[in-house]
LUMLUMSE-404313 format. One record per residue (C-alpha): x, y, z. Coordinates in pm, whole numbers, plus 50000, padded with zeros to 5 digits. Last residue first. Layout:
! residues N
XYZ
...
This chain:
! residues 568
683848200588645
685998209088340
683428236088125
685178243387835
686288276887692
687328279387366
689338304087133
692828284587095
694448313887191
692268325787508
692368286987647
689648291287908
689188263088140
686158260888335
684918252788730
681098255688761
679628280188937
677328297688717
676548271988447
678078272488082
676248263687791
673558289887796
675668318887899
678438308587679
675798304887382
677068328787111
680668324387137
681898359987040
684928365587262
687098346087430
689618361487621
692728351287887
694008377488118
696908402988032
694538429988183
695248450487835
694388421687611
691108412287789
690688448787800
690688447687398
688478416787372
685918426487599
685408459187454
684958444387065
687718450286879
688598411586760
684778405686807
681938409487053
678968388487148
678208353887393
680968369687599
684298347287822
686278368288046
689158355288210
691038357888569
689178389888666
688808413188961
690578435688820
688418436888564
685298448188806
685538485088719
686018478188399
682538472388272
681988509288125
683808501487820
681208479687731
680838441087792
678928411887606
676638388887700
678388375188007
680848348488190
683528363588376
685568340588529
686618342488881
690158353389039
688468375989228
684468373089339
682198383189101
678658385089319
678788418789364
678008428488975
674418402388998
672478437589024
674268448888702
673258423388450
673258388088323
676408377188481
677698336188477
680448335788693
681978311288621
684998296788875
688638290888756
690838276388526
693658300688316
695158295287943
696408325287758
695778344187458
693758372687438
691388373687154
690548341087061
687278344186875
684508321586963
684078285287078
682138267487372
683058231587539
680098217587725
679108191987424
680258207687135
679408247787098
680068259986720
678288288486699
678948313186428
681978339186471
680088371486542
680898404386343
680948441886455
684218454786560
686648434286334
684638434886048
683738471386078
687418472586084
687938449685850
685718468485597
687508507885651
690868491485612
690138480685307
687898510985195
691458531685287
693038511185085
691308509084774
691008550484810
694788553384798
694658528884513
692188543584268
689028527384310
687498498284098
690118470084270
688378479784627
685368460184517
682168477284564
680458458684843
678138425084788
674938427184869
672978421785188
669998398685245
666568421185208
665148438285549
666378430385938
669468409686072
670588399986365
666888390686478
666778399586828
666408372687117
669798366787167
669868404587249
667798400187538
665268417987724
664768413688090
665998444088235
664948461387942
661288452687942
660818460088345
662478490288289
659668497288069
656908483888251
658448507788604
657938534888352
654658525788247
652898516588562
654308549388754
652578570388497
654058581488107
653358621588147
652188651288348
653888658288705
654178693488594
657568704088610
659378669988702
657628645588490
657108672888143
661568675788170
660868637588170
658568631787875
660208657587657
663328637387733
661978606087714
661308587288047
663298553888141
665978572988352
662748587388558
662658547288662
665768552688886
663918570189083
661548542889255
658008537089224
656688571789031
654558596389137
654408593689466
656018630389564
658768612089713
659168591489420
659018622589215
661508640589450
663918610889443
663428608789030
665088643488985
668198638689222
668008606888932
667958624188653
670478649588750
673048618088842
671928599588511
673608635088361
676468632488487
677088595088453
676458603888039
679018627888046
681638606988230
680878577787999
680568598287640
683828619887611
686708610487850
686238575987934
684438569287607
686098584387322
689608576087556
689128538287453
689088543387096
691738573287138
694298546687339
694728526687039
696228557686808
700558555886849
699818516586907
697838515586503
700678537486379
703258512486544
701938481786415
701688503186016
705088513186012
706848482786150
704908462285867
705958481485595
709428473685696
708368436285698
706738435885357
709408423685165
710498391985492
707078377185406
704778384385724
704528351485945
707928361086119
706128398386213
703288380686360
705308362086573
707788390486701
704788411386756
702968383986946
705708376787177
706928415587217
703068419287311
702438395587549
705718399887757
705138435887786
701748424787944
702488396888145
705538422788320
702868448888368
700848423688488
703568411388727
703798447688871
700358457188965
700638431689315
697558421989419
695618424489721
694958459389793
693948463089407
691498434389461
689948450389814
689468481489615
687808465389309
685578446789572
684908477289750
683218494289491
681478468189352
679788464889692
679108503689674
677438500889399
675738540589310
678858554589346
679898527789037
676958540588747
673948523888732
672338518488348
669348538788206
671268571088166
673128549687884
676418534687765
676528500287946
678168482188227
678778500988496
677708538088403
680598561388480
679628587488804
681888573289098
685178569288867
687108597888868
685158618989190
684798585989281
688918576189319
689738609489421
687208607089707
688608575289807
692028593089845
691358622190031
689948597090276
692808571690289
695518594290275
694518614390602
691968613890845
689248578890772
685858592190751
685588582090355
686618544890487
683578547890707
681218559990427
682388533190204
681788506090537
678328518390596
677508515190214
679148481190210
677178466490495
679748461190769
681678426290737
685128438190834
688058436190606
687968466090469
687568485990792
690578467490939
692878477090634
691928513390699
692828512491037
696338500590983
697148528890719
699718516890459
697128492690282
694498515790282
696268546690087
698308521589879
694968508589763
693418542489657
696628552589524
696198519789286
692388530089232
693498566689124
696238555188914
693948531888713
691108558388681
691538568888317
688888540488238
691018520487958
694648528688108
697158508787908
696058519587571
699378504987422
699578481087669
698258447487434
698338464387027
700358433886979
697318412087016
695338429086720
696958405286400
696408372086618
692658384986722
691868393986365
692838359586257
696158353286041
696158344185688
699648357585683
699978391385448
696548394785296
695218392985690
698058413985806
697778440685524
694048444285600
694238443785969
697078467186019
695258492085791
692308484186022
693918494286350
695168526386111
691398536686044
690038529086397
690888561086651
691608581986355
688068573886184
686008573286448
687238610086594
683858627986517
682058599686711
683268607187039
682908641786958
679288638286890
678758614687185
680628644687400
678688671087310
675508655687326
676238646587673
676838682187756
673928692987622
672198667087831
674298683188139
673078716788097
669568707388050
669268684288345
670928718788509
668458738688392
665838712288517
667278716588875
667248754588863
663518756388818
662738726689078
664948742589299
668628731689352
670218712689631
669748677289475
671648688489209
674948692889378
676838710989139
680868708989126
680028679788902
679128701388605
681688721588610
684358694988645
682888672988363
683398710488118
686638710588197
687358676888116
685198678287774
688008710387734
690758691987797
690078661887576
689348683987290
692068708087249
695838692387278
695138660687336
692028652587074
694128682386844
697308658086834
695438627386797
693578643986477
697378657986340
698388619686389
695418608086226
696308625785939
699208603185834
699798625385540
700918602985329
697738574685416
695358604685398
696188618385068
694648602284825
691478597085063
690868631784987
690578632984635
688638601984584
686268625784857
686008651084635
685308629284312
682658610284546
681098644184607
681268659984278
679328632684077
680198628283768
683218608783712
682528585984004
678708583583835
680478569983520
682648548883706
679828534483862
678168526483571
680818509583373
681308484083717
677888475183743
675908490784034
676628477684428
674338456384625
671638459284867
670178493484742
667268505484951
668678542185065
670068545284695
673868550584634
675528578184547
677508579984889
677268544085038
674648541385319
675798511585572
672008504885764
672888500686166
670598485886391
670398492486796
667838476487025
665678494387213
661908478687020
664048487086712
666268514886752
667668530186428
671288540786305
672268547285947
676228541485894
677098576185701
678478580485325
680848552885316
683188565084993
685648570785267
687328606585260
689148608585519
687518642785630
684178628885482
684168595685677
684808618786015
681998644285933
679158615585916
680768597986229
679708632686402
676208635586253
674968606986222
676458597786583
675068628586723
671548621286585
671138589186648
672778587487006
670898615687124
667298602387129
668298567487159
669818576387496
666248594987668
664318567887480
666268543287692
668548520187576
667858475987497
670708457987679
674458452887663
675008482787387
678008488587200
679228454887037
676428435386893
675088458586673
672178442786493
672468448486077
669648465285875
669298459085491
667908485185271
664568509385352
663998516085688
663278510286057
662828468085912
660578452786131
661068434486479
657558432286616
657728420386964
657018391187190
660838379987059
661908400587324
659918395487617
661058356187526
658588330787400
């Protein structure tokens, strides 16, 4: 029996509760959970109302750490499974005021194009001031401050962090809604798979971590300056040889501080205090840099334009010749908004969240000094009542049960939780019953959600595994099978990654990459959208990858056909 499955996994609520497969790599911390619920109720909440989805609010809970959602439809009871008979839903429609708001709303959405006026503010407003608001925060040294001063900081930066997970969530709908418009009239259109229908979206969000520019100056920096280039090829430890690199005059230097003032404080491969962030992996660190040294950006670009003018022109042949006008519109609404999905993170959540793992753990040193807990990273597994109680009074969980608790989520698996908790689901309210605005945006709404959140069931034959194509391609090389962060320095380039699932915290090491194959994830899962940007094959959602395929062995990954077999 796993550590997992040890556990009671019981319904958090009434109505049927669904696993999330795509945001979280591992159980979260009680520090995460805390803000995650309540900012993504709240800011997801205000985005279905200002496009007026008859989707009330997706219900969030944390079972044992890992994440459940509960769809709530407005007017419908917290423990309904399936939707009322059509003559009494119209009669509540005509009733109640909310749903005859929000009919209202929705009928003007797709006319108004009102994601474009949300894109506009995210520039224009939001984006700069969550990037103002990073540099303030990381001017401070926390280590440096007093006990006092220290926990107004934690407190500074956790607000901060709320901040951005609400706004992340607030601009759901504009960063998704016309992705699933393209979807819906694809799938009706040609029968095509979500992974077919998303692959022209490849280079419109062509920088996923906002740090692209700073790695490539990075690597110009050491490949034009001869000392440089020795230091990263020696065999020096890889914190010696990052604080060497930093002591080179010039380019180099300024550079590599660039890079990890960008990059250095982004969790690796999750979306929690709980997970390392790059300055804390130097061997990562290098490895991206010594991959951006040694390849040339220019034939990606080139894989990548190619890409998507194939799959455009493809998909567009497969859509009857009446509906190919419509089809323009709606494939270059969904490339106009692609970059905000990614940009939620790299410039709302990730930064914000590295910020504030950095507090927690300047925090943790002086505990673990003090002998009060075994290492500092184990603060990160401390509520926040519990931790702000850790570092002014020493009272709280002991050593024991933090170090128990990281113990639980480093070994944890989603495999292991049920994908589904409470009653089997019902049916949803069939689009024809809504006016036809309001059809479409519910439409778009479900293969989204589709899209983002469903598995393809396992259909592994011998050593061959199959998912989702999302990124087509063929390429053979060596799996690496990764279960976590500690294993990050063992990708070497041109391997295959072989994992769970991925967040958009995980790129650091895509460069690195000739294919990525996940157990989880769909057509807009993380994996499956930088497998599209890197122009590298993808196969997403296989279930058993990490089971079936063994670390080291040479595979085949065929990113259209959706398969991956193991060849030797």
């Amino acid at each position: 029996m796993s550590i997992a499955t040890e556990r009671t996994f019981a319904p958090p609520g009434p109505g049927t509760w669904f696993l999330d497969p795509t945001h979280f790599t591992r159980p979260v911390t009680r520090f995460h959970a805390e803000i995650f619920i309540e900012e993504m109720h709240r800011g997801f909440g205000e985005s279905l109302r200002r496009y007026g989805s008859l989707l009330e609010r997706l219900d969030w809970a944390f079972v044992n750490g890992f994440c459940y959602y509960h769809p709530q439809p407005l007017g419908a009871p917290p423990d309904a499974t399936d939707h009322p008979p059509r003559e009494v839903w119209e009669r509540l429609a005509a009733v109640h005021p909310e749903i005859r708001a929000r009919l209202s709303t929705s009928a003007t959405v797709f006319e108004r194009k009102l994601w474009r006026e949300d894109l506009r503010r995210w520039d224009e407003e939001v984006r700069p001031g969550l990037q103002r608001e990073r540099r303030e925060l990381q001017q401070v040294e926390p280590g440096l401050l007093d006990t006092g001063s220290l926990l107004a900081y934690l407190d500074r930066c956790r607000e901060h962090q709320r901040r951005a997970g609400y706004l992340h969530h607030l601009f759901n709908m504009p960063a998704l809604l016309p992705m699933g418009d393209l979807l819906a009239h694809c799938q009706e259109w040609t029968g095509r798979t979500s992974g077919e229908i998303l692959a022209p979206l490849a280079g419109s969000s062509p920088d996923p971590l906002a740090d692209r520019e700073e790695l490539a100056e990075l690597a110009a920096a050491v490949a034009a300056d001869p000392r440089a280039s020795e230091l990263l090829a020696s065999p020096a430890r890889p914190q010696e040889l990052l604080a060497a690199l930093g002591a080179v005059a010039g380019r180099t230097s300024t550079a590599l501080a660039d890079y990890l003032e960008t990059a250095g404080w982004r969790p690796v491969n999750g979306e929690d205090v709980g997970d390392p962030c790059v300055a804390e992996l130097p061997a990562v660190v290098l490895a991206a840099i010594r991959s951006a040294v040694s390849s040339s950006t220019r034939p990606q670009a080139d894989a990548r334009v190619d890409q998507r003018a194939y799959a455009a022109a493809d998909l567009r042949a497969a859509v009857p010749a009446p509906h190919r006008s419509r089809f323009d519109e709606l494939l270059a609404e969904a490339r106009l908004v692609s970059r905000l999905r990614d940009e939620r993170g790299s410039c709302a959540d990730l930064p914000a969240i590295g910020l504030t793992r950095r507090a927690i753990l300047a925090a943790g040193r002086r505990l673990t000094e003090q002998g009060r807990i075994y290492a500092p990273a184990h603060l990160a597994e401390a509520g926040y009542a519990e931790l702000r109680a850790l570092v002014h009074t020493g009272s709280g969980p002991d050593a024991a049960e933090l170090a128990a608790r990281a113990h639980y989520r480093d070994h944890a698996r989603y495999a292991d939780a049920p994908p589904m908790l409470g009653p089997p689901p019902g049916d949803p309210l069939p689009p024809d019953w809504l006016p036809p605005a309001a059809a479409r945006l519910e439409r778009a709404l479900g293969a989204i959600v589709l899209a983002m959140f469903s598995n393809p069931a396992a259909r592994t034959e011998g050593r061959t595994v199959h998912g989702l194509g999302a990124s087509p391609g063929v390429y053979e090389g060596t799996a690496r099978v990764i279960s976590g962060v500690p294993e990050f320095d063992r990708i070497q380039p041109g391997d295959v990654l072989v994992t769970g699932a991925t967040t958009t915290a995980f790129n650091i090491v895509l460069p690195l990459l000739g294919a990525i194959v996940t157990d989880r994830g769909g057509a807009l899962s993380h994996a499956a959208i930088v497998a599209r940007e890197f122009a590298i094959p993808g196969v997403v959602g296989c279930t058993d990858a990490t089971a079936v395929i063994p670390d080291g062995a040479w595979v085949r990954v065929d990113g259209r056909a959706g398969e991956a077999a193991v060849v030797r």
